[in-house]
C-alpha positions as a Markdown table, in Angstrom:
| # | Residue | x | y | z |
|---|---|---|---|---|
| 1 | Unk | -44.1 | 38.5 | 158.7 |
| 2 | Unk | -42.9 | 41.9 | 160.0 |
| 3 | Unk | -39.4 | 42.6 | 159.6 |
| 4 | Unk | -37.6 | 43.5 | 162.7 |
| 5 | Unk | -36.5 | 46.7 | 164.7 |
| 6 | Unk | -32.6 | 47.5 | 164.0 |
| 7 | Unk | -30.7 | 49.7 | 167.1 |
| 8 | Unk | -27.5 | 51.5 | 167.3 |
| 9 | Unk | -26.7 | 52.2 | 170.7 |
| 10 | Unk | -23.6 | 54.3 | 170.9 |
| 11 | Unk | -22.2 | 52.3 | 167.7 |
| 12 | Unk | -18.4 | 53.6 | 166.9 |
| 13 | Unk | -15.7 | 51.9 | 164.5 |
| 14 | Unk | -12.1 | 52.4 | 164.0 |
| 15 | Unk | -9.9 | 51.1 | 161.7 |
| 16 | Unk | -6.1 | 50.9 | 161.6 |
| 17 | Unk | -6.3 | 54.2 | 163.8 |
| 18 | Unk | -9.0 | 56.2 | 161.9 |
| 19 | Unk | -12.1 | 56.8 | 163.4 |
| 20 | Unk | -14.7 | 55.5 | 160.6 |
| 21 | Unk | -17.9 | 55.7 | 163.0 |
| 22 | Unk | -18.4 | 57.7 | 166.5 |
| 23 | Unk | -21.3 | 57.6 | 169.1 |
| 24 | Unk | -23.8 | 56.7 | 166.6 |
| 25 | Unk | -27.4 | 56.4 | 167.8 |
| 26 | Unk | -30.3 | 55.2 | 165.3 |
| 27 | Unk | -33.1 | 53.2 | 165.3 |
| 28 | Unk | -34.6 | 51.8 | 162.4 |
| 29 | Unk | -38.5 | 50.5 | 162.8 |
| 30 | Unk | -40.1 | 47.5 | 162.1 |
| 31 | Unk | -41.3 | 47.6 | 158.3 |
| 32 | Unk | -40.1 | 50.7 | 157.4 |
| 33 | Unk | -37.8 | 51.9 | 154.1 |
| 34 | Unk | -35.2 | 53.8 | 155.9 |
| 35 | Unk | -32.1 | 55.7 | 153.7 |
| 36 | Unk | -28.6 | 56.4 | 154.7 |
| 37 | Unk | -27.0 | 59.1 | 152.7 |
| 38 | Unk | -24.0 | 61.0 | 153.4 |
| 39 | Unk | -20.6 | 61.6 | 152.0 |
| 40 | Unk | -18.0 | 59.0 | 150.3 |
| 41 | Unk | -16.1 | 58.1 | 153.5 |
| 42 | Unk | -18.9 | 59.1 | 155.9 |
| 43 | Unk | -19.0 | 55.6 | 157.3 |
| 44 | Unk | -22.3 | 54.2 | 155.4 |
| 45 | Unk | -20.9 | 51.2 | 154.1 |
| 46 | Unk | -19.0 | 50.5 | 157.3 |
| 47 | Unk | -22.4 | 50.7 | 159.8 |
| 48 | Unk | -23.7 | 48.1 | 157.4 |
| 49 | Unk | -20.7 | 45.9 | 157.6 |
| 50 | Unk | -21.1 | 46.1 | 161.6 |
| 51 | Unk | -24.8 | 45.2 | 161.2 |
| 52 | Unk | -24.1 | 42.4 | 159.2 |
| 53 | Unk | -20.9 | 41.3 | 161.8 |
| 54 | Unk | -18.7 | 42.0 | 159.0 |
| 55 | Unk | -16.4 | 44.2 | 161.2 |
| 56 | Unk | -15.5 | 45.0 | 164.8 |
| 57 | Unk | -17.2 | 47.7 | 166.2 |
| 58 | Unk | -18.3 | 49.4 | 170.0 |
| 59 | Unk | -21.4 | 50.1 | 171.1 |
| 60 | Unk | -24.6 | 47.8 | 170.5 |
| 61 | Unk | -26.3 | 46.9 | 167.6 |
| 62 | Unk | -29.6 | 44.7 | 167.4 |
| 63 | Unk | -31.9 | 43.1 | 165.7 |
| 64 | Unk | -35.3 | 42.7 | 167.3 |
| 65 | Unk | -37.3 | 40.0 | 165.9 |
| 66 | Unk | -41.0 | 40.1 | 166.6 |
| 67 | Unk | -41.2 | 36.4 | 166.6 |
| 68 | Unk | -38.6 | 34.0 | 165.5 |
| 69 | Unk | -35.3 | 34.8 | 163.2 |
| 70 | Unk | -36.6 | 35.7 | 159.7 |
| 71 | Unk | -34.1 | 36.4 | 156.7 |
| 72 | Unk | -31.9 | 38.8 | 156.2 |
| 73 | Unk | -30.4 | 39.7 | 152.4 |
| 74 | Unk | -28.0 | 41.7 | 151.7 |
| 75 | Unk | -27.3 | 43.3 | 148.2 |
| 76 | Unk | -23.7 | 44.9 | 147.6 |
| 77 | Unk | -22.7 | 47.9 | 145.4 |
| 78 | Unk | -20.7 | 45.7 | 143.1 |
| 79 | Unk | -20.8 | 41.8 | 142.4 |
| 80 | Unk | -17.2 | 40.8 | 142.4 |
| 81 | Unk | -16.3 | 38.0 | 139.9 |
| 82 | Unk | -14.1 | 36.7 | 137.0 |
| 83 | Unk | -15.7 | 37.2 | 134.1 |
| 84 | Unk | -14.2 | 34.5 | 132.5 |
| 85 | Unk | -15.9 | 31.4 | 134.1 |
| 86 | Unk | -18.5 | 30.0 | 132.2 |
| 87 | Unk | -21.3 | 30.5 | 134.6 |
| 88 | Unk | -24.7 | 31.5 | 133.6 |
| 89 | Unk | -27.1 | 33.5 | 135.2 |
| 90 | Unk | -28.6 | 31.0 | 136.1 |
| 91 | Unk | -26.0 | 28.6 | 137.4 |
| 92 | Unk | -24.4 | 32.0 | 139.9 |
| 93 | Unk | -27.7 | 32.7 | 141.4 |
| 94 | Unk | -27.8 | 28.7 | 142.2 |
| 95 | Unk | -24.6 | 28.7 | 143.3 |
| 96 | Unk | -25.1 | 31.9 | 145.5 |
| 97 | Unk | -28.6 | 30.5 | 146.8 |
| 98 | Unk | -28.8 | 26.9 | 147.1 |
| 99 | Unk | -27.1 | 24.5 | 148.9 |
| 100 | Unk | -25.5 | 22.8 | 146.3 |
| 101 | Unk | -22.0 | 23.1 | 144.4 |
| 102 | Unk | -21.8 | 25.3 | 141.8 |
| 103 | Unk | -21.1 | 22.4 | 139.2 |
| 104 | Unk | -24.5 | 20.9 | 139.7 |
| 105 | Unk | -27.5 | 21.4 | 138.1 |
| 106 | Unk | -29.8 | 23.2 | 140.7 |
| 107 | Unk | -32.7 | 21.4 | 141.9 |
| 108 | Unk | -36.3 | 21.5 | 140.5 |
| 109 | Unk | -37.6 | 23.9 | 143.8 |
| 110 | Unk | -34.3 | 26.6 | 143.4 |
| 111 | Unk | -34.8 | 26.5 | 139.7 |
| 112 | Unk | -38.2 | 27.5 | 140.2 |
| 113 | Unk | -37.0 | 30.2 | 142.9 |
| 114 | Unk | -34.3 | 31.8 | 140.8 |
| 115 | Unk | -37.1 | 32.3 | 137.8 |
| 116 | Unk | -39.2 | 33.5 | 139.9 |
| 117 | Unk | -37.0 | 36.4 | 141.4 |
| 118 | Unk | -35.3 | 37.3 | 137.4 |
| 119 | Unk | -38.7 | 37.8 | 136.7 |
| 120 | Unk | -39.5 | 40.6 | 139.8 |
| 121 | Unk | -36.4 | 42.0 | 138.8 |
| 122 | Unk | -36.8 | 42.5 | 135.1 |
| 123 | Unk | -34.2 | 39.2 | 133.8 |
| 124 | Unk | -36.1 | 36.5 | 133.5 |
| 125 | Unk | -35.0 | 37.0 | 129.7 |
| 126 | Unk | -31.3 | 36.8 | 130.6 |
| 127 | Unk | -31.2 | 33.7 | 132.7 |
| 128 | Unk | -29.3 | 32.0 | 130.3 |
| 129 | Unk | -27.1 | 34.3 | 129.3 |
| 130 | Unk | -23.3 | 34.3 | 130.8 |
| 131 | Unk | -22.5 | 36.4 | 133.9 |
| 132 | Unk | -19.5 | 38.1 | 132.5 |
| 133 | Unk | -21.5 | 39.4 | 129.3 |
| 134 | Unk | -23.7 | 41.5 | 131.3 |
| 135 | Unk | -23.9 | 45.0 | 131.9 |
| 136 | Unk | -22.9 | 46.9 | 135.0 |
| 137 | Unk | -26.9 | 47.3 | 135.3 |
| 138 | Unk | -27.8 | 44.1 | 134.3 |
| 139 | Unk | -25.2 | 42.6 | 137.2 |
| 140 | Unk | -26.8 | 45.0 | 139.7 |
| 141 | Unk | -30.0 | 43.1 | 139.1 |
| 142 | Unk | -28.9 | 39.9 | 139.4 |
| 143 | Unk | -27.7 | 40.8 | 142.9 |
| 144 | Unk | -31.1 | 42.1 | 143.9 |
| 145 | Unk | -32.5 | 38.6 | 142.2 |
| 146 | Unk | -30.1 | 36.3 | 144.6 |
| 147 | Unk | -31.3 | 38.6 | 147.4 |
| 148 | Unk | -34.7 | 37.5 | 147.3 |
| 149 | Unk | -34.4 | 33.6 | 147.4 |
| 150 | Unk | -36.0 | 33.6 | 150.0 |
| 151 | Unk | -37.9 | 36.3 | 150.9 |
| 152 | Unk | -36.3 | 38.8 | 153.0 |
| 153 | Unk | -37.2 | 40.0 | 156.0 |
| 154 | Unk | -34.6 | 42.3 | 156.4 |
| 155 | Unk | -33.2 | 43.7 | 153.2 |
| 156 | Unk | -29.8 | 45.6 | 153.7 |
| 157 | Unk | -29.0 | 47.4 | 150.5 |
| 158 | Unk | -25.5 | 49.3 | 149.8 |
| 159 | Unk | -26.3 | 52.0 | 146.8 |
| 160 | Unk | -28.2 | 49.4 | 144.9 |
| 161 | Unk | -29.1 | 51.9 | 142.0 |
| 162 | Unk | -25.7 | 53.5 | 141.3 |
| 163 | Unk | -25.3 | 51.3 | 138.1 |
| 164 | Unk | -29.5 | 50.5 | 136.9 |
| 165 | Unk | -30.5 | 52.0 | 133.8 |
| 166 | Unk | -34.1 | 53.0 | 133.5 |
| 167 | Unk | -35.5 | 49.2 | 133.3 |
| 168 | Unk | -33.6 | 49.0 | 136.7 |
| 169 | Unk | -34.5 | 51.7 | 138.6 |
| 170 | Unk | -38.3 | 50.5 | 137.3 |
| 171 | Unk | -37.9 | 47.2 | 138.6 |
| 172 | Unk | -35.7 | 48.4 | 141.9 |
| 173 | Unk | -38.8 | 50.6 | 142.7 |
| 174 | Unk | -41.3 | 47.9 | 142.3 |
| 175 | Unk | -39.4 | 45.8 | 144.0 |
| 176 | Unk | -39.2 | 48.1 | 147.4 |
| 177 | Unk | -42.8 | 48.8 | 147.4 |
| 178 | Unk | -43.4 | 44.8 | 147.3 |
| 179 | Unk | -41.1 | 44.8 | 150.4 |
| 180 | Unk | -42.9 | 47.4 | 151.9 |
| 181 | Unk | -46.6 | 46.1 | 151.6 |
| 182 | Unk | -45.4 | 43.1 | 153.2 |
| 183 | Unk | -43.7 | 44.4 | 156.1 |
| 184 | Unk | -40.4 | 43.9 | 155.2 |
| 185 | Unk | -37.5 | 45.8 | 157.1 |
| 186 | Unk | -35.3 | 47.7 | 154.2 |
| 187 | Unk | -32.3 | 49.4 | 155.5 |
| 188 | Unk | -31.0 | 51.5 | 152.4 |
| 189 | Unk | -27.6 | 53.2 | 151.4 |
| 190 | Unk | -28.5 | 55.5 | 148.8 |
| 191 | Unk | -26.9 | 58.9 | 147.3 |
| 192 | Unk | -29.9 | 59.6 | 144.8 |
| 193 | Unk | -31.7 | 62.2 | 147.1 |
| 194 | Unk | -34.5 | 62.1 | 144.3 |
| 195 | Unk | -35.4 | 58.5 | 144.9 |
| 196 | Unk | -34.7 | 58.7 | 148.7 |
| 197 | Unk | -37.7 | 61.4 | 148.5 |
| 198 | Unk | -39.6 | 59.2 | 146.6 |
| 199 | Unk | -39.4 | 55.9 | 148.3 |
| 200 | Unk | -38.2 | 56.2 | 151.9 |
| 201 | Unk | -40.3 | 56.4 | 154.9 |
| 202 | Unk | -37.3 | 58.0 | 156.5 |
| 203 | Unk | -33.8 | 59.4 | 156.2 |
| 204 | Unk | -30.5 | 59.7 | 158.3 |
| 205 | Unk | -27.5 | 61.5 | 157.2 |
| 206 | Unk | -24.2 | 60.2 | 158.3 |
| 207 | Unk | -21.0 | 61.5 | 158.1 |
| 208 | Unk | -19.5 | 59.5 | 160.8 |
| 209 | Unk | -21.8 | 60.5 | 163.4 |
| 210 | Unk | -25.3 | 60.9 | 162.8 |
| 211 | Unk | -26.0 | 64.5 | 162.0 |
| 212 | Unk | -29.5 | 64.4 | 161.1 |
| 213 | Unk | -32.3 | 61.8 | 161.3 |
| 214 | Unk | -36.6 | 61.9 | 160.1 |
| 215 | Unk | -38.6 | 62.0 | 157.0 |
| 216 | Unk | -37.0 | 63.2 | 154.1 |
| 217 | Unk | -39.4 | 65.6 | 153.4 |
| 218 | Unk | -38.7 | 67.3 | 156.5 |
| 219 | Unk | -35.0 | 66.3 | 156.5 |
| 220 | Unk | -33.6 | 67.2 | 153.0 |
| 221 | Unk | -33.4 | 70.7 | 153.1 |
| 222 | Unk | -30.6 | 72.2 | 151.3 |
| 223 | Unk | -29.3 | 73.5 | 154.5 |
| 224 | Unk | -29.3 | 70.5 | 155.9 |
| 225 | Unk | -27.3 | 68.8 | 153.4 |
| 226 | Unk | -24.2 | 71.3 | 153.4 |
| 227 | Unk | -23.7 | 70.7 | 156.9 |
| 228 | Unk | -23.7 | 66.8 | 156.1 |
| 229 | Unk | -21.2 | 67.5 | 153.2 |
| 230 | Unk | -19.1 | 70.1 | 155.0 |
| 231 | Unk | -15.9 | 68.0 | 155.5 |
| 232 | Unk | -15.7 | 66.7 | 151.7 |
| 233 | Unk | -15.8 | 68.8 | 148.6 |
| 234 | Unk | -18.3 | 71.7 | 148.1 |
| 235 | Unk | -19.2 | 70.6 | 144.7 |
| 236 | Unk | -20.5 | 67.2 | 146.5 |
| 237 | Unk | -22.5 | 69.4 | 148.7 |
| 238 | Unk | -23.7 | 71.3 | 145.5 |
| 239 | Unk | -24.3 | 68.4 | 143.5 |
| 240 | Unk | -26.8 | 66.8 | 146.4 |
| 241 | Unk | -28.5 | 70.4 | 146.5 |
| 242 | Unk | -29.2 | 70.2 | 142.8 |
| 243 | Unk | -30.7 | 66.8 | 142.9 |
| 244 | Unk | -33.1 | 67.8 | 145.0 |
| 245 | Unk | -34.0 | 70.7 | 143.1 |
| 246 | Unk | -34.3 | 68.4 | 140.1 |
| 247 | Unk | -36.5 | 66.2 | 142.3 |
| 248 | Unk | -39.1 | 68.8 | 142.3 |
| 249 | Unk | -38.9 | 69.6 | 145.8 |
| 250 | Unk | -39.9 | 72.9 | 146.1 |
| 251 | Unk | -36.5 | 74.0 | 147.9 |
């Protein structure tokens, strides 16, 4: 299945009296690896939440299915939990995934399902080990693991790399070309430039309002990227201008 077409017609947020988003206008197509990046506090994380119906918001958003609903996943920056509770691996990605309570054993089918998506992600070796003896890393992966049981059609990803060590990023980049070749829809808030270059078919900064929006070839230009970072610290603005350079660009 193709993933869907995502639009934001005039999308704006505010909260408690702040203006968090204003007048923004994007379309994500069908199938396509498409980054977000922008300053802390630009409103990424927010346009997500409104996607997902997670907060209030103006404006239209939509999701345009080419045939019936397909899945959406979505994979948070952190996985929120007490790290005392004896829970394995395992038994939080049943208890995120199946429709069963946590204190059951999960059935033959999701057992089967959750080895299956360790493995894509690189973990199949820490299924049994407890949640709160994993690394930040480690964590981050398990999260991408519960997001694909099912399949996804739509993948909505907030800064999924910003705690993967090397074996992560590895997997994490696998793991978006699979989506890809399939047809997946992967909507992706990122703040490595480098890997946006890499693996996105396009980019829009957002700092509140859209500001730019195309392939990050084109669209990453140092240039470009102190405008998006005007209104926050220069050495942000410097530090996303040398990532680039690192990247190889040529800028």
């Amino acid at each position: 299945m193709t993933g869907p077409r995502v639009s934001f017609l005039g999308a704006g947020l505010t909260l408690g009296g702040a203006e968090i988003l204003r007048g923004v206008d994007l379309e994500i197509a069908a199938g396509y690896v498409h980054a977000i990046v922008g300053p802390n506090g630009g409103g990424k994380s927010s346009l997500v939440r409104a996607l997902l119906g997670q907060a209030p918001h103006s404006g239209e958003i939509a999701i345009d299915w080419p045939g019936a609903p397909g899945v959406t996943a979505y994979v948070p920056q952190a996985l929120d939990f007490d790290r005392g509770l004896p829970m394995t691996v395992t038994d939080a990605l049943a208890a995120m995934t199946a429709r069963r309570p946590a204190f059951l054993r999960p059935a033959a089918r999701d057992r089967d399902a959750i080895v299956s998506a360790l493995a894509r992600v690189g973990m199949a070796e820490k299924a049994g080990r407890l949640v709160g003896a994993l690394s930040g890393g480690e964590r981050q992966r398990a999260l991408m693991a519960q997001a694909l049981i099912p399949e996804p059609d739509l993948l909505v990803l907030d800064e999924p790399m910003a705690a993967l060590d090397e074996a992560g990023v590895a997997a994490f980049e696998t793991l978006i070309a699979e989506l890809k070749a399939r047809g997946a829809t992967v909507l992706w808030i990122e703040h490595d430039l480098a890997a946006v270059r890499r693996l996105a078919d396009r980019v829009t900064g957002l700092n509140r309002s859209v500001l730019f929006d195309g392939p990050p070839a084109a669209e990453l230009t140092p240039e470009r990227l102190l405008t998006l970072f005007s209104h926050h610290p220069a050495a942000a603005a410097r530090t996303s201008v040398a990532a680039l350079r690192r990247a190889g660009s040529g800028l």
